[in-house]
N, C-alpha and C positions, 0 to 999 in steps of 0.2 A: 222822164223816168222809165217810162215804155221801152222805147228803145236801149235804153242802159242795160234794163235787166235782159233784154232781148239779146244784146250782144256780148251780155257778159254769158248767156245760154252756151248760146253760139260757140264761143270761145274755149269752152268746155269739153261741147261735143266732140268739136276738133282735135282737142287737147287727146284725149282721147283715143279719138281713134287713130290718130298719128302716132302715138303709142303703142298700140296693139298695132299697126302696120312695123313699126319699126322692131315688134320684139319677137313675130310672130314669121313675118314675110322678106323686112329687111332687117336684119341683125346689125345695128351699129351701135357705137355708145351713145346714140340720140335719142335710144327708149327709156329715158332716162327713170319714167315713173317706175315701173316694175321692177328696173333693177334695185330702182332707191328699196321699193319695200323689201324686197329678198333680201336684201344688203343689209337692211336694219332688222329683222330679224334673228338675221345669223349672228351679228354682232350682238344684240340681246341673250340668245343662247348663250354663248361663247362668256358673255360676263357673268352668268349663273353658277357657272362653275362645272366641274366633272361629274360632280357627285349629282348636283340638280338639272345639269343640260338635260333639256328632254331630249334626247340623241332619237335621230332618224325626221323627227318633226318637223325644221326651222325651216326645209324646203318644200312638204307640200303643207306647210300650214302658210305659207309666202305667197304659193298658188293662188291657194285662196283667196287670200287677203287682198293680192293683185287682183283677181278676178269682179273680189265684192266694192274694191273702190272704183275699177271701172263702169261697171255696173250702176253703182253707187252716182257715182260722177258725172255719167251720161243721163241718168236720171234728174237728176239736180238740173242739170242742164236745158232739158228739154222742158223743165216746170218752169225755168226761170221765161222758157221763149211762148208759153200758155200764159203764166200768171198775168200777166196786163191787160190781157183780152177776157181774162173771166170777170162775170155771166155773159156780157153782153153776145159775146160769138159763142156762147157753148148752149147745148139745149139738155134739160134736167129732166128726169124721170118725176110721175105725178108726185111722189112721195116727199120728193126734195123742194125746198125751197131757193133757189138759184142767188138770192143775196146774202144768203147765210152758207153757204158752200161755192166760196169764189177767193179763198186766201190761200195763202203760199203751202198748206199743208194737201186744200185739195187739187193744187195744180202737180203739186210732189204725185197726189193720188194718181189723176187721170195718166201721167207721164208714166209710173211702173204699169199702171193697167195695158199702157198701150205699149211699153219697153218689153212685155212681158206676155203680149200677143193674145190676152186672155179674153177684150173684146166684151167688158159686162155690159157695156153701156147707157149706165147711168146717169153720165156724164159725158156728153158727146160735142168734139166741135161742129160748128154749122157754118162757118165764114168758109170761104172758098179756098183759099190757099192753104189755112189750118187742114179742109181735109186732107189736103195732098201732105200737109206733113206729117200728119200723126200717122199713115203707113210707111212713111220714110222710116221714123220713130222705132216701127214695129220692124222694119229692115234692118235696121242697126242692132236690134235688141237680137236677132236671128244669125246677124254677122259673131255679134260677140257669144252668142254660144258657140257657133263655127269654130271661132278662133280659140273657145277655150280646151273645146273636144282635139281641137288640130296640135296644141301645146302641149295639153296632157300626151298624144299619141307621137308627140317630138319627144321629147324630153324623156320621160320615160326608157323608149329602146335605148337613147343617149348614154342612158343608165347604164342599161343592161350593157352595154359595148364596153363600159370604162369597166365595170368589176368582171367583166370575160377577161378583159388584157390582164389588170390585176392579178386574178385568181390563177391566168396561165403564166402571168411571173412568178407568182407563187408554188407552180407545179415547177420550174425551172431551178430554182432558190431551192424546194426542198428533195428534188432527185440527188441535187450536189453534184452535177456534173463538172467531167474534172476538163483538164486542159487539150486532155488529148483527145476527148468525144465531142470537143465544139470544134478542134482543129480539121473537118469533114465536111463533105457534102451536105449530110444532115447537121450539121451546125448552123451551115452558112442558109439552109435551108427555114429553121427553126429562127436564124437571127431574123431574115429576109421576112416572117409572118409577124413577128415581132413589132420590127421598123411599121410596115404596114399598119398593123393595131395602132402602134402609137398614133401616124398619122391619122389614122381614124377619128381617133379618141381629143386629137388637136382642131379638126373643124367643128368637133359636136362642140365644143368648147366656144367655138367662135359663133356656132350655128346657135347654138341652145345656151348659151348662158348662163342661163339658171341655173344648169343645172349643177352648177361649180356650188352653189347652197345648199347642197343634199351630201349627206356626212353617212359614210360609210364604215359603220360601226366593226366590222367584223375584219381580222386581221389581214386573212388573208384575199379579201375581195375589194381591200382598201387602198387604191392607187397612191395616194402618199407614203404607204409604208413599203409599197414596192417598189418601187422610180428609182430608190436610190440602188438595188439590188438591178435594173436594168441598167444604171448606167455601170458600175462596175462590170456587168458582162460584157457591155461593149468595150468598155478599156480591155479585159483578159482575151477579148475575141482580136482584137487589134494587135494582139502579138504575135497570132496565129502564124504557122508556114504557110498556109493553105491560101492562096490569091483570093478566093472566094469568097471565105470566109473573114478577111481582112477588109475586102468590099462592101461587104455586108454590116461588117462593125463599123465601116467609115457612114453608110447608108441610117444605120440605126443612132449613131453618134448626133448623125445632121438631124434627123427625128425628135431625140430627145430634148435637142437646141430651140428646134420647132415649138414644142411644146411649152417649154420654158418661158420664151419670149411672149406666147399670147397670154400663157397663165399671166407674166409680170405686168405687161402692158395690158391686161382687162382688171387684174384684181388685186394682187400682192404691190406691183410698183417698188421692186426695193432695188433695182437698179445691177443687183449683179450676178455673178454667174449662173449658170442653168443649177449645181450646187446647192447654191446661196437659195434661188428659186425655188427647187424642192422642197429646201428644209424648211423655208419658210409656208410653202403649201403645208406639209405638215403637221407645222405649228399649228397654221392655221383651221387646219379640220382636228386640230386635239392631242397629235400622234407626232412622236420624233419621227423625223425622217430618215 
């Protein structure tokens, strides 16, 4: 029974931090916890309705949420790899009686005491290898603040990048530039920052994740309702005379494609055109595309 609960600990802690490795350091679909929580959040918003979505919430209340099952998690964890050694290996403060504070509630205790670096000591282990774990313990607990500070300060700029591009399609869209002032140097110029942002805005998406959970309420800083106003410039820039400027459309064209394919293949999955893709982004955060 010892060892059971010892390696179901174990299995945990792991579980874990293989998770925050994968969501924070290696981005693949194999952080699968985090995104599950983001994922079902957004999807809980989204069934509320317009009227009740708490709009702007369902990405950093996900944060959270990831944050606190980690937490949470590795906690549990670490009680399950004490609780079979309590009293015998742990040594109790005079006040405590040590056969009456030795059950799964105070091994939960000692485990956030030490996850959480605070060091009361009331409850202290005394076997030899336990010491060396409970500052492992307190290592993990200082890892995952790390990684929470490092998440929030990814994610976040991610933000700020994806409603820059938006907002300056949206200075594009309402100047109403005509045929003949993109067919230019500064057209092919203006396409060329463009294409670039996109790109941008397509690793943070691979890079950060999450951040595809965070719903941009406001019209014009909301990349779902600009995409489709970027790909039509690139069709009108593609008719250009101008070599450059035709370059630049072909440049921004492959961009948008780019984009497409990670958004489908990490979230949407509908299988078809970058179009299709958009409108389905769209949909997805609330807004025609």
């Amino acid at each position: 029974m010892a060892w059971l609960s010892m390696a179901a600990g174990a299995v945990m802690v792991l579980f874990v931090l293989r998770d925050v490795f994968h969501t924070l350091w290696h981005p693949t679909r194999h952080g699968g916890l985090s995104r599950l929580i983001m994922m079902s959040l957004w999807r809980l918003s989204a069934r509320l309705g317009a009227r009740r979505r708490p709009a702007g919430l369902a990405g950093p209340l996900g944060m959270v949420a990831v944050v606190a099952v980690w937490a949470g998690t590795v906690a549990v964890g670490w009680g399950l790899v004490y609780w079979p050694h309590m009293p015998e290996r742990f040594s109790y403060s005079e006040r405590l009686v040590p056969g009456e504070h030795a059950g799964p509630v105070d091994a939960l205790y000692v485990s956030l005491v030490t996850l959480a670096t605070l060091g009361l000591g009331d409850i202290a282990p005394t076997s030899g290898w336990l010491r060396v774990l409970a500052p492992v313990e307190a290592l993990v607990g200082f890892v995952l603040l790390s990684a929470t500070v490092a998440w929030i300060l990814g994610v976040y700029p991610a933000l700020a990048r994806r409603r820059a591009l938006a907002l300056r399609l949206s200075h594009v869209r309402r100047s109403r530039a005509t045929a003949e002032a993109l067919d230019s140097d500064g057209g092919a110029a203006l396409l060329d920052a463009l294409a670039s942002a996109l790109s941008v805005t397509t690793v943070d998406f691979m890079q950060y994740a999450e951040s595809y959970y965070f719903y941009d309420g406001d019209e014009n800083t909301s990349l779902p309702r600009q995409l489709g106003h970027a790909a039509d410039l690139a069709r009108q820039a593609g008719r250009a005379r101008h070599p450059d400027v035709r370059l630049s459309a072909s440049v921004m064209r492959t961009a948008l494609e780019d984009l497409a394919a990670v958004l489908d293949a990490r979230f949407l999955r509908t299988g078809g055109t970058p179009e299709q893709v958009f409108a389905a982004y769209g949909a997805d955060h609330g807004r025609a595309a």
